[in-house]
N, C-alpha and C positions, 0 to 999 in steps of 0.2 A: 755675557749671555743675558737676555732681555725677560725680565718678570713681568710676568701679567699681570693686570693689578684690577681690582674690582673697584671701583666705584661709584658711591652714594651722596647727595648732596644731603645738604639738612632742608627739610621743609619748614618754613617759617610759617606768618598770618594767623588767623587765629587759633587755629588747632596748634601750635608750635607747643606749648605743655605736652598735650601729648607724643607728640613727634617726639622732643625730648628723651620723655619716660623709656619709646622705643627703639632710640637710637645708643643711650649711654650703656657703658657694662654698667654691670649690677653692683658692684664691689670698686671701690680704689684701688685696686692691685696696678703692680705695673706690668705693662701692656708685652710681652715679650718681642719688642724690635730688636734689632742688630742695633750698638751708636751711633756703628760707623761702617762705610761700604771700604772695599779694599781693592776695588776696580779703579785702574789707571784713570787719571784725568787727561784727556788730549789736551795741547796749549791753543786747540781752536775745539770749533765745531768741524766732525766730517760727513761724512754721506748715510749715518746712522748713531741713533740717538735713545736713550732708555723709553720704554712705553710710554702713554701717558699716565700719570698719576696724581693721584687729591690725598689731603688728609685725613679726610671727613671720615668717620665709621660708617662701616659696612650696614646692611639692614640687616636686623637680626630676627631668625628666624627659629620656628616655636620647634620643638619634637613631634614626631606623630607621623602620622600617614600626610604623603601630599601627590600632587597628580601637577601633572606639567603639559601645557599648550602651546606650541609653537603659533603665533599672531603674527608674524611677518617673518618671510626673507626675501631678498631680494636686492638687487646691485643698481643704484643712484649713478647714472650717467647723462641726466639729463633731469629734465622737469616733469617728467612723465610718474606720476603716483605711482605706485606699488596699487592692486585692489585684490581683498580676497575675501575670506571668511569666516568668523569666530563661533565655536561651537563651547559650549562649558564644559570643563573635564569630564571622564567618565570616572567610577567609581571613588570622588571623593564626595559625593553629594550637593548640596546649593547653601551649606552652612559653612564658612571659612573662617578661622581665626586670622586667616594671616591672605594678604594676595601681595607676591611680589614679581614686578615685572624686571628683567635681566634685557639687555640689547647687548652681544657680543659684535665689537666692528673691524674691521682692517681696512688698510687701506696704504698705498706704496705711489710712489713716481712726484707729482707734483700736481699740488692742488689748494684754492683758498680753503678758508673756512667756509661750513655750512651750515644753514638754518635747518632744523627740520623738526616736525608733528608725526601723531599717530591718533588716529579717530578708531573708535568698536561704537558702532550705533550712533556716527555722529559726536561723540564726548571725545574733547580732548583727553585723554589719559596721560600723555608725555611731550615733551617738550625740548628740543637737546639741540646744540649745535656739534661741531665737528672740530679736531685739533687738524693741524697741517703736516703732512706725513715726510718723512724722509725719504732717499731718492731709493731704501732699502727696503720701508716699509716698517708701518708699526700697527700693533691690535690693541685694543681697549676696549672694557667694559662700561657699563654704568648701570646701580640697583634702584630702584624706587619702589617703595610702599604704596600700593595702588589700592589698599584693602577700601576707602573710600566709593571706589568705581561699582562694589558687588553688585550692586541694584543692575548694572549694567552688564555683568558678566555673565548674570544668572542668564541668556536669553541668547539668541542666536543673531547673530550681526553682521551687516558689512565691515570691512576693514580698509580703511588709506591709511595709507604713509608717506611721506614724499620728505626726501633730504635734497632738496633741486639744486643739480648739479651739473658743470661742462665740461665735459672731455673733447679735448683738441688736440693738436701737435703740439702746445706749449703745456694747458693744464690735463696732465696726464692720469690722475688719482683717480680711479673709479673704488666708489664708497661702497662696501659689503658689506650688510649688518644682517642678523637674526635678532628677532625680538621673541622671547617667551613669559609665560606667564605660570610661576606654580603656586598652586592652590593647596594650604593647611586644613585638614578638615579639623572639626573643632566646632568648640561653643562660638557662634557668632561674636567676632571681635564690632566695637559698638561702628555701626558706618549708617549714614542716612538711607531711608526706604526709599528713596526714589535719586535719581540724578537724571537730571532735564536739562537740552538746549533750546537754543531760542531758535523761532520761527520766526525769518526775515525781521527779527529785532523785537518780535512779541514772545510773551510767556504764558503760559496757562498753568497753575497749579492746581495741586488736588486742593478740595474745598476741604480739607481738614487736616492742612498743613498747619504744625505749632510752630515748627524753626526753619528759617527761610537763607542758606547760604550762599551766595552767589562766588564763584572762582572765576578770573578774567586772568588770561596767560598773556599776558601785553608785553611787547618785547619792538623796543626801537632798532628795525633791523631791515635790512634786503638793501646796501648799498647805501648812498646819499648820506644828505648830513644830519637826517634822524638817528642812524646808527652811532651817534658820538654827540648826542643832542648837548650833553653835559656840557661839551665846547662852542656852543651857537653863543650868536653875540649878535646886539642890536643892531639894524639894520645900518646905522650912520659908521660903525667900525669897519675899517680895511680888514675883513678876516675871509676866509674860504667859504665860511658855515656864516649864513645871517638867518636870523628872525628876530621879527619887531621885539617882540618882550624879551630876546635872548635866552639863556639856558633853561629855564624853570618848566618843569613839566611836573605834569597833576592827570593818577587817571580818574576820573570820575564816571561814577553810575548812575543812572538816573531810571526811577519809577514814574512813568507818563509822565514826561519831562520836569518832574521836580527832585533835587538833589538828592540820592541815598547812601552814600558812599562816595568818600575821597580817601586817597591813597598816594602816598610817595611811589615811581616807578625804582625798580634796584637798576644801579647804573650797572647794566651786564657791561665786561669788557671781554671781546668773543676772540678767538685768538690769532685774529691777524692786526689785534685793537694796538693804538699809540705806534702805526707804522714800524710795528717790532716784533716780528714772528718768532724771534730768537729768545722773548721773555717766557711765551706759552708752550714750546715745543714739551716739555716735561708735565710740568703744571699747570693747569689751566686757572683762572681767574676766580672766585666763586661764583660759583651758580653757572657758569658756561656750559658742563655739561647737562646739567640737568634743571631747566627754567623752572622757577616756582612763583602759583601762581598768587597775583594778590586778592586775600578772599575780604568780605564784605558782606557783614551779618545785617540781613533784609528781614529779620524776623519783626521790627518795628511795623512793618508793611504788609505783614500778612493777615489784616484785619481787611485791607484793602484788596489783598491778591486773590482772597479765598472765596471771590465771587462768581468764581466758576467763568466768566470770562476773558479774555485775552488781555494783557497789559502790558505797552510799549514801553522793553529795558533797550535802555542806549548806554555805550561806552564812548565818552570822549579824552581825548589827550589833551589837557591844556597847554598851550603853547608852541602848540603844531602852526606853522604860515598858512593859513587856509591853502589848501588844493594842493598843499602840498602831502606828498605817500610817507612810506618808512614807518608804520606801528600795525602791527596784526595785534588785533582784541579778542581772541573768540572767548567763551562763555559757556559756563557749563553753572549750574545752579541744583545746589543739593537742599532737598525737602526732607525732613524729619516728621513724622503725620501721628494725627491720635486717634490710636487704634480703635477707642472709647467714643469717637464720635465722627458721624456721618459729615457734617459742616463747623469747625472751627470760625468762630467772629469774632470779633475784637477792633481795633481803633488806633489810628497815629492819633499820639495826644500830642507830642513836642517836635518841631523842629524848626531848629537855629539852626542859620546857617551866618557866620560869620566872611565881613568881606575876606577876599583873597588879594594878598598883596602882593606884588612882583613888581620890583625895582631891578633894573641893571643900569648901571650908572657907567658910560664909558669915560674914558680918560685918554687923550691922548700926548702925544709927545715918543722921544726914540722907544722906550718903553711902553705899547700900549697898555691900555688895564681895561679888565670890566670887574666890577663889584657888583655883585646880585643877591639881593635879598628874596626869599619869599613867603608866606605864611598859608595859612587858612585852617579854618576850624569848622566843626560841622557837629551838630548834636541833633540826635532823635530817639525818640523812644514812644512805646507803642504795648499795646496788649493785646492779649488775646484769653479770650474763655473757653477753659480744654474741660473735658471730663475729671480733671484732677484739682480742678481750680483757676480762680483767674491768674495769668504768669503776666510779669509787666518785664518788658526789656529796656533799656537804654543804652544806644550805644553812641561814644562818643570820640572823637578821634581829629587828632590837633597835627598839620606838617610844617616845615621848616626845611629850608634850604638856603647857607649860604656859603657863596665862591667867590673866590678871587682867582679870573683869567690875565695871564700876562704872557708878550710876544713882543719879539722884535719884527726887524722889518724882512720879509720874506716867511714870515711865523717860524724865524730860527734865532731862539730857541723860542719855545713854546710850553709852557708851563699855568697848570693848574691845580688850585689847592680845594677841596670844596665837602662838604656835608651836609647829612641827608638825616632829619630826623621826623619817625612815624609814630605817632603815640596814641593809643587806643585803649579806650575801654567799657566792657561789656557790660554790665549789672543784670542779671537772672532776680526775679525778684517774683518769690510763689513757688509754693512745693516744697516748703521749708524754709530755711533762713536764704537771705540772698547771698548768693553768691558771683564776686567780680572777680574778673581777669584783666590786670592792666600788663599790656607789649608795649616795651621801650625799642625801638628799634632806630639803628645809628646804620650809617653806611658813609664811609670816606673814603676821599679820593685825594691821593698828593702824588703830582709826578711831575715829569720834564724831560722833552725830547729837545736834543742839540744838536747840528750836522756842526764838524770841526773839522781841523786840518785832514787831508785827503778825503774826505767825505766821509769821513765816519762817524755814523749817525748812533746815538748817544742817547739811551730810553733809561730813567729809575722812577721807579713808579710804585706805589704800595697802596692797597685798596684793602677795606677793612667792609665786613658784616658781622655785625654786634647785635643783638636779642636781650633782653629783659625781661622777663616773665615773673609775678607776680600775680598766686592766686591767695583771694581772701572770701573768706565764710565768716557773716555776720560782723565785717571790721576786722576778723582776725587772720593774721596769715598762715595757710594754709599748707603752700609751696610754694621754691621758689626754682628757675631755670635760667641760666644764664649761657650764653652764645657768643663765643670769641672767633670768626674764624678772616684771621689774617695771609693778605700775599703780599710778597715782598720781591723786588727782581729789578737787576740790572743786565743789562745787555746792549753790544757794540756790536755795529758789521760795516761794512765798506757799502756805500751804497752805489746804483748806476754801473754796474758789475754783474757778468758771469756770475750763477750761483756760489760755482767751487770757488769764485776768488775774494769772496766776501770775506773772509778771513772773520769768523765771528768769533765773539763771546760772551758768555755769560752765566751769572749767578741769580738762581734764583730759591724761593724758600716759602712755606707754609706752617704755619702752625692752627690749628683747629681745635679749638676745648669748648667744652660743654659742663659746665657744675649742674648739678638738680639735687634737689632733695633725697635720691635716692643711689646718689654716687656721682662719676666726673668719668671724662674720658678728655685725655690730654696728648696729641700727638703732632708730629716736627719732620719735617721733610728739606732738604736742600740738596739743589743740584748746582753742578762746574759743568758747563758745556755738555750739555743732556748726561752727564751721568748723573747717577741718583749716590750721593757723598756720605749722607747720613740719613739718618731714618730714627727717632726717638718717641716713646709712646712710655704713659703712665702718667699719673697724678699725684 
């Protein structure tokens, strides 16, 4: 019999400390799981499979009175948005300690995976793709902490959704989801006084914004060979996917066309990724279900933005072949304002921007190769003059990425080994002693897809999202958070075949830990042919 399972991704970027604090239990205790499941292993896959399921903790939520809003339902069989309504709960007030958003989905017959967004006023709120369902059907949740969006909640709204999807005589899955929202009443948990999008690529802030956040939910997706950009290779190699500079992608922000923000993209793998449906039908990849977005502290620049007129933000992807599609960027930009004063001024005093380097070096012979290096750095820092004092920011933030692509001739076997590292850091400086937050943040990729005798095609793959948090006051560390959340998965099926005759199988597994300063959350998941085998939690 099939358990429901809720789940939550971890939110990373700059807020990730806090995310943290609100995701770990409070205590090491160990976590009450079963070791081990005592449901049969079939010697394949059949026509039904365990729900989908993640490691990651649940969001936890406070005690007290709360109030619940349904924000979308509706059934995804085409491209056609969802549009409706948002009103703010009745009797829990416009003060929230907690807002969590729930999407309950199903979905049965046959079907790819899907992309899909949800807008309340325009703001992105969530971000999710879709698993690929059995010929039985299966349901799945997913949680997110949306307490960020309040500025937006408080007020009455249009609402889109859209998971664009086809339903025909072959892909048969029509996508069912409800989306709600329930509201903790409570002392104001801390979230930005306003969240703003952009106007055809301008922005207006209040003239007495102090801290300036910008979130950009970019995701290499919608088909093509952005969707797997990781494997693009220079234009002179025999491979499927070319672009001139090959796999290196960079998202970058920009303030009236000069540099504010770069950012490593996470290599989502969505779960029909490495032509292996059979790896994600259980587990999904990190971050698959719930996109997170990469945020980008613009408070250096609010010396310049807080002039009450319009200011041209652009997002570009580096590495994209001109004209060519495959990255949605949209933008939502959270403002922190001083209650203390009417017009906030202040100044960019620093910014460095170091070259950006991108080598992919091909190699030919029966073994093809590409070796890709990349770099760049970026520093800026800025003040502003609040009713509290003058506060000076710096932020600084250093990427890296290197891979080694290899493939024979027909790209069988095809194999990639590659990492991704984001390092950032903040300095607050005014209003007491300074305080910095330095993010280490790692992401890898090792796999290998083989077709071998009878065609059976032959995926092991392990993808890793690692975090390092490190906060210091005045030199001294403060706390610390750290983020392990690893996938692991092998999976065979017969390809150019009838579904039932694929004869598939496979193992796959998660583990998700979180240390912080104020305890750990440590749990383990692995499946045999979609069942769920064992299940372990504790620290």
């Amino acid at each position: 019999m099939k358990r429901r399972i809720v789940m939550s991704m971890f939110a990373g970027a700059t807020l990730l400390a806090s995310t943290l604090l609100g995701a770990a239990p409070a205590r090491s205790a160990e976590v009450p799981y079963p070791a081990a499941r005592q449901a049969a292993v079939p010697a394949e896959f059949g026509t039904d499979w365990h729900d989908p399921i993640t490691a990651a903790p649940p969001v936890t939520r406070p005690s007290g009175r709360s109030c619940q809003v349904t924000v979308a339902e509706a059934q995804f069989r085409d491209f056609t948005p969802y549009t409706g309504r948002y009103a703010p709960p009745e009797g829990c007030g416009d003060s929230w300690s907690k807002v969590v958003l729930r999407m309950d989905s199903k979905v049965r017959g046959r079907q790819f995976d899907r992309l899909g967004y949800l807008h309340v006023g325009g703001v992105e709120i969530f971000r999710t793709s879709t698993p690929q369902p059995s010929p039985d059907g299966i349901e799945w949740s997913v949680e997110k902490d949306v307490t960020r969006y309040s500025d937006t909640f408080r007020g009455s709204h249009d609402v889109e959704m859209l998971i664009g999807n086809v339903v025909d005589d072959t892909y048969t899955g029509i996508i069912d989801v409800k989306v709600t929202l329930t509201f903790y009443q409570g002392r104001q948990a801390p979230a930005p006084d306003r969240v703003l999008t952009l106007d055809q690529d301008t922005l207006t802030t209040p003239r007495n914004s102090e801290r300036i956040v910008a979130e950009v939910y970019a995701t290499g997706s919608g088909g093509g060979c952005e969707e797997y950009w990781y494997l693009a290779v220079p234009s002179n190699a025999p491979y499927s996917c070319r672009a001139d500079g090959g796999p290196y992608r960079e998202v970058q922000i920009r303030v009236d066309g000069r540099l504010a923000g770069i950012a490593a993209p996470f290599p989502t793998v969505w779960t029909g990724g490495w032509s292996n449906p059979f790896l994600w039908y259980v587990v999904p990849g990190p971050r698959a279900f719930d996109v997170k977005p990469i945020e980008y502290d613009l408070t250096p620049f609010a010396g310049i933005l807080n002039d009450g007129r319009p200011h041209r933000v652009q997002v570009q992807v580096v590495g994209v072949p001109e004209g060519q599609p495959g990255w949605s960027t949209p933008v939502n930009v959270l403002v922190w304002q001083d209650a203390g004063r009417a017009h906030v001024t202040g100044k960019l005093t620093t910014h460095t921007s170091g070259d950006l380097a991108d080598s992919a070096t091909y190699t030919p012979g029966s073994e093809h190769r590409v070796d890709t290096e990349g770099s760049h750095r970026l520093t800026v820092a800025g003040y502003v003059d609040t009713s509290h004092g003058r506060v000076t920011t710096t932020v600084r933030r250093s990427l890296a990425n290197t891979s080694v692509h290899r493939w024979a001739e027909g790209e069988n076997p095809d194999a990639l080994k590659a990492t991704w590292t984001d390092d950032e850091s903040v300095t607050v400086d005014g209003r007491g002693p300074a305080r910095t937050t330095r993010t280490h943040r790692t992401y890898t990729m090792d796999g290998t897809t083989v077709v071998g005798a009878g065609d059976r095609l032959r995926t092991v793959l392990t993808l890793g999202d690692r975090a390092d948090v490190t906060e210091t006051r005045s030199g001294h560390r403060t706390a610390r958070y750290r983020l392990d959340d690893t996938y692991a998965g092998d999976a065979t099926y017969t390809t150019n075949v009838p579904r039932d005759q694929r004869h598939a199988v496979a193992t796959t597994s998660e583990r998700y830990r979180i240390r912080g300063s104020d305890g750990c959350y440590d749990r383990s998941l692995t499946t045999v042919q979609g069942v769920l085998t064992e299940e372990r939690g504790g620290c």
